[in-house]
C-alpha positions in Angstrom: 54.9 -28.1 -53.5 55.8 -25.3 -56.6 55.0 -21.6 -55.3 53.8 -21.1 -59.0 50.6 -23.5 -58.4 50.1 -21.5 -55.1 46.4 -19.4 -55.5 46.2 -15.7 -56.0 42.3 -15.1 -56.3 40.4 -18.1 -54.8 36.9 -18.4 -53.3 36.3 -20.1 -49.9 34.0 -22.6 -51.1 37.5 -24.1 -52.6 39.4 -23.9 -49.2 37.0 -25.8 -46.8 38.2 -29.4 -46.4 41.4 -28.5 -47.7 43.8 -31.2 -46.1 46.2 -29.4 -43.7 50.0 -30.7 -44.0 52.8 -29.9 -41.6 56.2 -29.3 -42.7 56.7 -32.4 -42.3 54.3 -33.7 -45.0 52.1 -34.8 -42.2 48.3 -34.5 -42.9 47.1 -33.2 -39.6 43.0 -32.5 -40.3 41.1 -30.0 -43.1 40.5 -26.4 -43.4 37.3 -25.9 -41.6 36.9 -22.3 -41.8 39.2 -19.3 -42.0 39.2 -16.1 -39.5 39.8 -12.6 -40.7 40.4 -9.3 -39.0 37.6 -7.1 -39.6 39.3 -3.7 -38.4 40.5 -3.3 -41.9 38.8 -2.8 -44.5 39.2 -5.2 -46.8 39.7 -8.0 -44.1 42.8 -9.6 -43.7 43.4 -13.5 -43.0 45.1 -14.1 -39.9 44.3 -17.6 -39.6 42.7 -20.8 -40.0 40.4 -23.2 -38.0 41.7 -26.9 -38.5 38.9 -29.6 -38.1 39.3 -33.3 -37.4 36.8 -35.7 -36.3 34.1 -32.8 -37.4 34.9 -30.6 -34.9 37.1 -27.1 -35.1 39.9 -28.0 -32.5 42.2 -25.4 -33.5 43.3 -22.0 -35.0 46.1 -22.0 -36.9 47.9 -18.1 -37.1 48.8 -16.8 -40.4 52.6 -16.5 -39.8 52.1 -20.5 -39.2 51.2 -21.0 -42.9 53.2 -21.2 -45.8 50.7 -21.2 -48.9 47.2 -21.7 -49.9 46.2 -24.9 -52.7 43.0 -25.7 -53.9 43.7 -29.0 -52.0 45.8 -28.3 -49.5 46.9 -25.6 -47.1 50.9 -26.3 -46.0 52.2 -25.4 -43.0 55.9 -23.7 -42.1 56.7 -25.7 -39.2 56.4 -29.3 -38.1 53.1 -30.1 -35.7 55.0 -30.3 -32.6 55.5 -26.2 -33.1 52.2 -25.1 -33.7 50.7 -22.5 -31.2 47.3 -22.4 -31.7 45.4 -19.6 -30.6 41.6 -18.9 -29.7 39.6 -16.5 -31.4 39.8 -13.1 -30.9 37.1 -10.0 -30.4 38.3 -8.2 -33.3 37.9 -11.8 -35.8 35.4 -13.6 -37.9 35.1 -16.8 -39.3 34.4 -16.2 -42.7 31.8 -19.2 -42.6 28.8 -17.3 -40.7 28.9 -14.9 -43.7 27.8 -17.0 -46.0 23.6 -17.8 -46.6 23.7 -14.2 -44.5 21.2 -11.7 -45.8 23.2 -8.6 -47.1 22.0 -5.3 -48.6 23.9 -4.8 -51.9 24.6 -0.9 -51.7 25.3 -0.4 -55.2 22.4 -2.4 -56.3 20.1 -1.6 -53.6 18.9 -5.4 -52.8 18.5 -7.6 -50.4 20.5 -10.8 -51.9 22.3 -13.9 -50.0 25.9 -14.5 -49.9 26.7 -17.5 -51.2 30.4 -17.8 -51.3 33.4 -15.4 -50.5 36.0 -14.1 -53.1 39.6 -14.1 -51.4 43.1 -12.6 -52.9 46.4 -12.5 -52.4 47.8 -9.2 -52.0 51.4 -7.8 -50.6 52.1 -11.0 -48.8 48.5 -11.4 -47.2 45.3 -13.0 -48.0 42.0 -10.3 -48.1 38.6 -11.2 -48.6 37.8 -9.1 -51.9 34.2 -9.4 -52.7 31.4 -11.3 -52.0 29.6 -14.0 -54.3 25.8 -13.7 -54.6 25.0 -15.2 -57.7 24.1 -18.6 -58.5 27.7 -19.6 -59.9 28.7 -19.2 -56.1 26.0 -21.4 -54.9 27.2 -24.4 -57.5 30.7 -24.1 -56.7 29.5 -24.9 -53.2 27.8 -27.7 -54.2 30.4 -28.2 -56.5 28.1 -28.4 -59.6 29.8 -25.2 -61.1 31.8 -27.2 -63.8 29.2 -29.4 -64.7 26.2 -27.0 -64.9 28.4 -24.0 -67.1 29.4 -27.0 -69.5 25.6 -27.6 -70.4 24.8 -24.0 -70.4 27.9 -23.4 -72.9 26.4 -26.2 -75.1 23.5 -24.0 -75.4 25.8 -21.1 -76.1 25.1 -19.4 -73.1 26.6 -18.9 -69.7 25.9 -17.9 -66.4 27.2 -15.0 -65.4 29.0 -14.2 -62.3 27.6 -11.8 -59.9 30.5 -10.2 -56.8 30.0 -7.5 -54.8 32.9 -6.0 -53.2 33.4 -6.2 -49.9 33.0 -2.5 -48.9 30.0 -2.4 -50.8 28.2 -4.7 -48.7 26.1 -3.7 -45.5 25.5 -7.1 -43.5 22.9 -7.6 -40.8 22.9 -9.1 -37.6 25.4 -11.0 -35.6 28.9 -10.6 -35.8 28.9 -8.8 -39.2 27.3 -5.4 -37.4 30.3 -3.7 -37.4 31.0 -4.3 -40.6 27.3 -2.3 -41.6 27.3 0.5 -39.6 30.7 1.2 -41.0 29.5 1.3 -44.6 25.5 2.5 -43.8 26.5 5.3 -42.6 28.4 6.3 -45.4 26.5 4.9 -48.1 22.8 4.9 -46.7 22.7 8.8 -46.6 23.1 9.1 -50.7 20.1 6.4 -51.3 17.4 8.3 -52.9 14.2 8.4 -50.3 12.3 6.3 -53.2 14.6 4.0 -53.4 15.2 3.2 -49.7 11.8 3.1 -49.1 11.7 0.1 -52.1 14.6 -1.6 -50.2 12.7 -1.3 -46.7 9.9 -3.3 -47.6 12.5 -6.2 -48.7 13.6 -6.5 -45.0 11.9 -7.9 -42.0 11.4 -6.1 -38.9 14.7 -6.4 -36.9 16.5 -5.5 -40.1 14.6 -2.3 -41.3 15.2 -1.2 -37.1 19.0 -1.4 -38.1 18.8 0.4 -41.1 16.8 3.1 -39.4 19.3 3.1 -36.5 22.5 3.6 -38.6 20.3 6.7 -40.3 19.5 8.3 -37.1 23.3 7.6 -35.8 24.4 9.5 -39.1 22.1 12.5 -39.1 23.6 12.7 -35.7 27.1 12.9 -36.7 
């Protein structure tokens, strides 16, 4: 393993099923999904979920990891010193983001996240942006190479489309405090017209929450 070929800017599509290796060079499952701490604001990894048999069986903590390759994820000590830990309140798995319906703030839409942009930054791993074009949904499906080759034969390409992070108000589920935190800021400068165009993208439960975080900020 060369730090040089570790990642700086990666996407999580390229992490999952990334073979987990202890210290000791033993392969000890796959990345299944990673868990970030959503308290800050662009959220920091602080672990991941190994899989074996198909089944998540354990969180790995950061501190536990050494570096992050596109095929691999190696570990600082041997198995026999891992302390895995469960879940905690204040964590996400970054895999129930993605096919989640998200309002892009800047854009005003309603688009789908298809894959999530991660970086390296002062010794940690953040999640940057998210990826809601269709280059993110063929790197998923890992098509990406082979579909931009044919669109460059044409002399064309397809473009990539990120949103970052705190520009993106999710609904639903665990991703709620993630929304109000940005709705409130950003929901009060949306021109009436235009929030009344993005209201009639979203279905019932969603256009409650929108109308909630408005009422919660013309109460502040």
């Amino acid at each position: 393993m060369d730090a040089k070929d570790a990642l700086q800017v990666f996407y999580l599509s390229q992490l999952i099923g990334a073979a987990i290796v202890d210290a000791d060079g033993l392969r000890l499952g796959v990345l299944g999904d990673v868990a970030v701490d959503l308290r800050e604001t662009l959220p920091r990894v602080t672990g991941v979920w190994m899989r074996s048999d198909r089944s998540l069986v354990a969180l790995i903590p950061r501190d536990a990891i050494a570096e992050f390759h596109l095929h691999a994820v190696w570990l600082k000590v041997a198995r026999r010193y891992l302390q895995p830990r469960p879940l905690q309140p204040e964590e996400l798995l970054l895999g129930e983001v993605l096919d989640s319906q998200v309002v892009d703030t800047d854009g005003l839409k309603v688009v789908r996240v298809n894959d999530l942009q991660l970086m390296r930054t002062d010794g940690d791993l953040r999640v940057l942006a998210a990826d809601v074009g269709t280059t993110g949904l063929l790197r998923r499906l890992n098509l990406e190479g082979p579909v931009q080759r044919l669109v460059r034969a044409f002399g064309r390409r397809l473009p990539d489309r990120v949103i970052p992070w705190r520009m993106v108000a999710a609904f639903g589920g665990r991703m709620t405090p993630v929304k109000l935190s940005i709705s409130r800021e950003r929901l009060r400068e949306i021109h009436p017209a235009d929030l009344g165009q993005l209201m009639g993208d979203l279905d019932r439960d969603e256009r409650v929450e929108v109308m909630t975080a408005l009422e919660h900020e013309a109460a502040a």
